[in-house]
LOSE-629991 format. One line per 4 residues: number of its first residue (from 0); their letters; for each residue x, y, z of C-alpha. Coordinates in pm, whole numbers. Layout:
BEGIN
NUM) A) X,Y,Z; ... $
END
This chain:
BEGIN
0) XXXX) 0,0,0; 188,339,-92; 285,518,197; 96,871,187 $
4) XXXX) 378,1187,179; 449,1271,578; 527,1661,491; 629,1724,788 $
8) XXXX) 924,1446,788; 997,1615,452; 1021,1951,670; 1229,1833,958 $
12) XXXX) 1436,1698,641; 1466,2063,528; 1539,2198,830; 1841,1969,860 $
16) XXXX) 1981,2055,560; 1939,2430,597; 2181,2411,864; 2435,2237,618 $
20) XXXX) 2523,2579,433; 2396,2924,374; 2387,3090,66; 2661,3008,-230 $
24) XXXX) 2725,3078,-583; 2463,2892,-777; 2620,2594,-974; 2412,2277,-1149 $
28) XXXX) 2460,1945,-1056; 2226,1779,-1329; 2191,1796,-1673; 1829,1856,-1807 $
32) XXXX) 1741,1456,-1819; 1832,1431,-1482; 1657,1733,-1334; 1346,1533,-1502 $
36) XXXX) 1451,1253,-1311; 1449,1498,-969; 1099,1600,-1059; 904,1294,-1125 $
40) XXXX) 962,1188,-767; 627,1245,-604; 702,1209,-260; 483,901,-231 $
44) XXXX) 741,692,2; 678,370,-124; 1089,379,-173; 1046,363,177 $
48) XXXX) 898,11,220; 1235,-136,2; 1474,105,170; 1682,-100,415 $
52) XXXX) 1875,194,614; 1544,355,666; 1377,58,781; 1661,39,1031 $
56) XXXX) 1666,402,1130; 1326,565,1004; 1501,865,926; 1287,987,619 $
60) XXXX) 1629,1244,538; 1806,883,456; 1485,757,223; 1474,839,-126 $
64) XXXX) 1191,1077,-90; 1440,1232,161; 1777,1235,-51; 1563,1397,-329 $
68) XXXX) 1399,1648,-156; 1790,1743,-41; 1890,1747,-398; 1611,1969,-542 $
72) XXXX) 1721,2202,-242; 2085,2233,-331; 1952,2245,-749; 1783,2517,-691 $
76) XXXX) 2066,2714,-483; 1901,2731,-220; 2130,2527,-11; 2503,2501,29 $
80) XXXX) 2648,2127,-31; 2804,2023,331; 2962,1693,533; 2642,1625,616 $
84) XXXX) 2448,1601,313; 2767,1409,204; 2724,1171,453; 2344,1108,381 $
88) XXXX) 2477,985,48; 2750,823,153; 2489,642,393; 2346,467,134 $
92) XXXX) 2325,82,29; 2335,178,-331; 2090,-147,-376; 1848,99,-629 $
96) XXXX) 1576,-88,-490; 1422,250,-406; 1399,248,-823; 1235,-79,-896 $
100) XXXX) 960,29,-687; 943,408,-767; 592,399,-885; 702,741,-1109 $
104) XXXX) 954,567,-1292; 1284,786,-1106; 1615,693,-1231; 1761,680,-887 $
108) XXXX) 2070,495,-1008; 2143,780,-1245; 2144,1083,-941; 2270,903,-625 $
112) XXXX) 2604,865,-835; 2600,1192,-964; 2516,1350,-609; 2805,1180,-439 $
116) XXXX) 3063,1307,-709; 2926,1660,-645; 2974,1628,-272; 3329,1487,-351 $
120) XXXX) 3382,1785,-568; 3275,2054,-333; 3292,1913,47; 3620,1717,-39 $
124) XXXX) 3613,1342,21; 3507,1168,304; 3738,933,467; 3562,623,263 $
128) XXXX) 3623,816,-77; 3959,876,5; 4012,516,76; 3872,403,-198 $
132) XXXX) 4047,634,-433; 4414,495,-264; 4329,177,-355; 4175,238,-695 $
136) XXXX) 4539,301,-905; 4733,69,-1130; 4833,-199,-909; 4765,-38,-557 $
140) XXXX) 4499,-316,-440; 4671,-664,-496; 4986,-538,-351; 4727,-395,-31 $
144) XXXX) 4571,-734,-40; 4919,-905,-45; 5010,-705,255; 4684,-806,438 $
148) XXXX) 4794,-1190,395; 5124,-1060,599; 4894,-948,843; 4631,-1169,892 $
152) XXXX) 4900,-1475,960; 5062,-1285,1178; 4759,-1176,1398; 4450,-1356,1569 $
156) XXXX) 4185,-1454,1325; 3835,-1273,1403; 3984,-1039,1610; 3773,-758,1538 $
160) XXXX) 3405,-657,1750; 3109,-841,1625; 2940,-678,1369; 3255,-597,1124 $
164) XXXX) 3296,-746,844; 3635,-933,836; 3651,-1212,589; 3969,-1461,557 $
168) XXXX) 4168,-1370,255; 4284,-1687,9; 4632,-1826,46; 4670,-1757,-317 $
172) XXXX) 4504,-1504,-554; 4283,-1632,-822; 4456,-1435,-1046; 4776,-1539,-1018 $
176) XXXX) 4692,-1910,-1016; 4480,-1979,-1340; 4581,-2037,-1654; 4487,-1738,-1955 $
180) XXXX) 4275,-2018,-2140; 4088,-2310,-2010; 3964,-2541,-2285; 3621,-2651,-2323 $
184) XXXX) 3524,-3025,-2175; 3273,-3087,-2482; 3262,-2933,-2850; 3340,-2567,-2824 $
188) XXXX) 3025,-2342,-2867; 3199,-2021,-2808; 3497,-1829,-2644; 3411,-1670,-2373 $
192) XXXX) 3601,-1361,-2189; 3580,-1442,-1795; 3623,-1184,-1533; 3680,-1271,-1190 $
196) XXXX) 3615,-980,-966; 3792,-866,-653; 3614,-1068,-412; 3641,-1411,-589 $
200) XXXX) 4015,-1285,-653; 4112,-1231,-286; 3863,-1379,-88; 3631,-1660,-219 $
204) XXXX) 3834,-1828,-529; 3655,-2106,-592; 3301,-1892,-688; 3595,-1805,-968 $
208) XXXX) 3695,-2204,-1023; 3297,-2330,-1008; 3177,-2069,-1304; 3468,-2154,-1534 $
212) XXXX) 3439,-2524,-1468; 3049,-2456,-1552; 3105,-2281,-1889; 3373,-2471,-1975 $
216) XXXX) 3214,-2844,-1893; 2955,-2654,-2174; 3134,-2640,-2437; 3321,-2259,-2372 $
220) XXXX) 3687,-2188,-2389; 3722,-1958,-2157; 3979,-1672,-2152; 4080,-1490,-1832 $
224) XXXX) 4295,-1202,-1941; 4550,-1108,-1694; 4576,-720,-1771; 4170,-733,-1606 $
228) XXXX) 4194,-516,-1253; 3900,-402,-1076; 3534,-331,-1250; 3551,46,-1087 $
232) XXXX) 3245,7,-883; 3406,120,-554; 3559,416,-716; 3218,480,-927 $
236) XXXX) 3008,432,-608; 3184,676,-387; 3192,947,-650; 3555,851,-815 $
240) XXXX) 3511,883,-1171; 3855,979,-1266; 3971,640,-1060; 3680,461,-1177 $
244) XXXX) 3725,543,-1568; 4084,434,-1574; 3960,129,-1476; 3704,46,-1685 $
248) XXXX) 3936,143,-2014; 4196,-98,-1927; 3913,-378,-1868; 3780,-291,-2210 $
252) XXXX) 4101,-253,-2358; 4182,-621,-2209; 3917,-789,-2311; 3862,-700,-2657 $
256) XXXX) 4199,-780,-2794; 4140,-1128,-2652; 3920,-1165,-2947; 3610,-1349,-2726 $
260) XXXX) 3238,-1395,-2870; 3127,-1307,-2471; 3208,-1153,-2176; 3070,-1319,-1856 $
264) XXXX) 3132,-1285,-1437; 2978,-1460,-1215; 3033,-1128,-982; 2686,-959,-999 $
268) XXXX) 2831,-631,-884; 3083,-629,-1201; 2828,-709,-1418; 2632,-453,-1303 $
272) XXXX) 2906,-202,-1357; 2934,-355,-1700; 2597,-304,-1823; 2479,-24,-1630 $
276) XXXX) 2801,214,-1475; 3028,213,-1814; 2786,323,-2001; 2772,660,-1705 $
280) XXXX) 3199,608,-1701; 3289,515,-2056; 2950,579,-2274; 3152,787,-2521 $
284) XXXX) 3445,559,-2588; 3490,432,-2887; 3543,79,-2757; 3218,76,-2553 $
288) XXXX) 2975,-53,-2734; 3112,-337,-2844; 3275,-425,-2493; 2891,-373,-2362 $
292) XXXX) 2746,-551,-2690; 2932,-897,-2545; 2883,-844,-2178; 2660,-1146,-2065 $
296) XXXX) 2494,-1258,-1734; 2625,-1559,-1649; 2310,-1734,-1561; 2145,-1612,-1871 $
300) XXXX) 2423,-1746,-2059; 2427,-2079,-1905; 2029,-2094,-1964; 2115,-2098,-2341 $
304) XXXX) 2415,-2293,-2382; 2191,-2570,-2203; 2278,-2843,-1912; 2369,-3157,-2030 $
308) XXXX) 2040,-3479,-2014; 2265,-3623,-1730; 2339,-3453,-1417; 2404,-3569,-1062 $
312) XXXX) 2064,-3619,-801; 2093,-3545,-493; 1829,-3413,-207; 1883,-3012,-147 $
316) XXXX) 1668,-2804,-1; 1762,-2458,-86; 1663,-2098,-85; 1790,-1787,-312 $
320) XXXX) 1873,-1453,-214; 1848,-1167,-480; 2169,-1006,-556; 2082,-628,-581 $
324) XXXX) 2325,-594,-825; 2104,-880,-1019; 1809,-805,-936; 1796,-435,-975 $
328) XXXX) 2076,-296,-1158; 2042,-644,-1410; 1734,-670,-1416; 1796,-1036,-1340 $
332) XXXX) 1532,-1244,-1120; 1415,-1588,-1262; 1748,-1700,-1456; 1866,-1793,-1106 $
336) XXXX) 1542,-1948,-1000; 1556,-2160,-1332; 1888,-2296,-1274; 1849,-2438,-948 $
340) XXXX) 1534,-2579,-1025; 1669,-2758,-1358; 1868,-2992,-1085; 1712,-3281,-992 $
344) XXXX) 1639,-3353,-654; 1686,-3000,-551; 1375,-2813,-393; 1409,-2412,-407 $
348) XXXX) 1211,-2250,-86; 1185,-1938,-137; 1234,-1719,156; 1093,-1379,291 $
352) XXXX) 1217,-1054,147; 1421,-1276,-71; 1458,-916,-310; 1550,-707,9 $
356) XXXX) 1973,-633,31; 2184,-830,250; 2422,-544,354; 2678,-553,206 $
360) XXXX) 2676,-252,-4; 3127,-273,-67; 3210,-27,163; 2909,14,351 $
364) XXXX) 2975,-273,583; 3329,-175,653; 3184,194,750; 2878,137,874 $
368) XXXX) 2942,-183,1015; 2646,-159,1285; 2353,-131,1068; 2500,-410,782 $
372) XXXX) 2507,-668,1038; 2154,-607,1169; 2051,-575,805; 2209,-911,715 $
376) XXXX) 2083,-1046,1038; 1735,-1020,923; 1848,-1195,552; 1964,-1465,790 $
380) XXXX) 1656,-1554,980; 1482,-1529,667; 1670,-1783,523; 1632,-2005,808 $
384) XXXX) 1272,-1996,852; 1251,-2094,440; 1372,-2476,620; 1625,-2469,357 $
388) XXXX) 2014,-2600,445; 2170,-2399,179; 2125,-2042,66; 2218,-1957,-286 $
392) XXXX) 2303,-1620,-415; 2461,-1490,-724; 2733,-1225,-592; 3064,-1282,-410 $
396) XXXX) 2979,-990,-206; 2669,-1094,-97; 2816,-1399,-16; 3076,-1249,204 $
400) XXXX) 2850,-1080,456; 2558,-1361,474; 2858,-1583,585; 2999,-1348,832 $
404) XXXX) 2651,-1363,976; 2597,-1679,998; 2918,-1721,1157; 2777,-1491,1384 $
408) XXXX) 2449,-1636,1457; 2621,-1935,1488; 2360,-2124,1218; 2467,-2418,998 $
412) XXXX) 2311,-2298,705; 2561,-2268,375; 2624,-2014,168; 2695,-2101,-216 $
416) XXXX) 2703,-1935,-533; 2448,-2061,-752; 2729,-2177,-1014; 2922,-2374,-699 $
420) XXXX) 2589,-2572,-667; 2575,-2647,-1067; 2936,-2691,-1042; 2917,-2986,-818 $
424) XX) 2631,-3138,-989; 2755,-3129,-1375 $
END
């Protein structure tokens, strides 16, 4: 049921902004499309019913309804951009659930991005954007993650509070242990670029190792260019472009002259920077469109090059989570759901607010590390009360934090990629 506009939220919304600045020389932040976008939103707040930090702090200035009224404010001049409508953003899942369910249609992916770059430009960055911008250059995060190997030997695993995310990095990066081609297992349908992703590279290789054993046990040589580095999304998500751009050219630039027919991941978040932040990052290079043109969802992709008559049976009972990153940036829902139900012997339960983030959010759950776990503790319980002994999801990331929690919960249920499950049954 929509959620009728609480003006006066909207007003105590106003007046905390109006203490963020005075008056300023007038500059735009939008372009004409986007200032559209801005006034389409009604102020209906049934972002509010998807929204999981305002479910966990019902603080309408952290809604959608609430971030847009801010924005119209500082469009029209009449406020002054400050640290604390930076940190509104930078309080922010970036799940765009907020604009699957916008009833009006609002491109929220297109002016959260664009509003934390202006506060970058004009507040300076936070502490997270500076982070992420020292570990966006050529090289800067492998030899970080190297160091945090050095580290984590040396010091107590877990040693952090409860709440932060700490995950276990690999003894070995992905990377540096696979081969650049890994033929296909049956006659070869097509060649197919694979990107691993950060989080498969550092943290959880074998999500990596399952997918390429899937595509290539289906006929796909697969290619796994060394000169890939990160998608960009951390830079692109904290209002990095410059870092974030870099990136995405040398990915293009690696993954064209490989000469592939595809381009897969079985990270949802770099996928979703494929299809939906290059085109913001890179839209006008000349290399683009055809880099975009081959970029394909894994799941999709494994839906047509079809599972073999024979595969291993086996009693599962398992539920799915929705990736964000899949579901809303992707616009990827019942590939998943298809998959898993294609195995025999495996019975999908779906759970509760299967759609709703886990989060994760990157670096939301190193930052804001209080309301991620009590956001993934919810995804948890879900999951539990589905019966299911497995819960399937389709991003590393996601993956990550549901883990952490049920560490923390202390439940038995297990947390696989949706390719790991196909893996083990092909």
């Amino acid at each position: 049921m929509d959620e009728p506009c609480d003006h006066s939220a909207l007003r105590q919304g106003h007046s905390l902004i109006r203490f963020m600045g005075g008056k300023r020389q007038h500059s735009r932040i939008f372009n004409a499309e986007e200032e559209k976008e801005l006034q389409k939103c009604a102020a209906c707040g049934v972002c509010h019913s998807v929204c999981p930090v305002y479910n966990l702090t019902g603080d309408d200035t952290l809604s959608a309804r609430g971030k847009i009224h801010l924005l119209k404010a500082l469009e029209s001049g009449e406020l002054e951009p400050g640290k604390t409508g930076r940190d509104i953003f930078s309080r922010c899942l970036l799940c765009y659930a907020c604009e699957t369910a916008c009833p009006s249609g609002v491109k929220a992916s297109d002016l959260w991005i664009k509003a934390r770059n202006y506060f970058s430009e004009n507040t300076g960055r936070s502490i997270k954007g500076t982070a992420i911008k020292a570990v966006s250059g050529r090289g800067s995060l492998p030899v970080l993650m190297k160091l945090g190997k050095v580290v984590q030997h040396a010091a107590p695993k877990h040693s952090l509070g409860a709440g932060h995310l700490r995950p276990l990095l690999s003894d070995s990066f992905l990377l540096d242990t696979l081969p650049y081609s890994v033929p296909a297992k049956v006659d070869k349908k097509l060649r197919v670029g694979y990107f691993v992703g950060c989080v498969s590279n550092f943290f959880l290789n074998n999500v990596g190792l399952s997918a390429i054993s899937v595509l290539s046990k289906l006929g796909c040589e697969v290619i796994i260019p060394k000169e890939q580095v990160c998608c960009g999304a951390p830079a692109f998500n904290n209002g990095e472009m410059n870092a974030a751009r870099k990136l995405a050219e040398k990915n293009i630039s690696a993954f064209l002259k490989c000469n592939v027919d595809v381009i897969t991941s079985a990270d949802a978040t770099c996928g979703g920077s494929f299809r939906h932040e290059y085109r913001q990052l890179v839209g006008d290079h000349p290399d683009y469109e055809e880099f975009s043109d081959k970029y394909r969802e894994i799941h999709g992709l494994v839906l047509e090059l079809g599972l073999p008559e024979k595969i291993k049976t086996g009693d599962l009972k398992v539920t799915y989570h929705d990736s964000c990153h899949l579901r809303h940036t992707q616009g990827v829902k019942d590939e998943p759901r298809k998959l898993l139900k294609m195995i025999p012997g495996l019975e999908l339960r779906e759970m509760e607010e299967s759609e709703m983030c886990c989060g994760f959010g990157g670096s939301y759950s190193l930052f804001y590390a209080k309301d991620a776990v009590q956001i993934s503790a919810d995804k948890i319980k879900n999951a539990l009360k589905s019966g299911a002994g497995i819960l399937a999801a389709g991003s590393p990331g996601c993956m990550l934090k549901l883990m952490e929690e049920a560490r923390i919960s202390e439940s038995d249920i297990k947390v696989m990629h949706t390719m790991e499950i196909l893996d083990d049954r092909l």
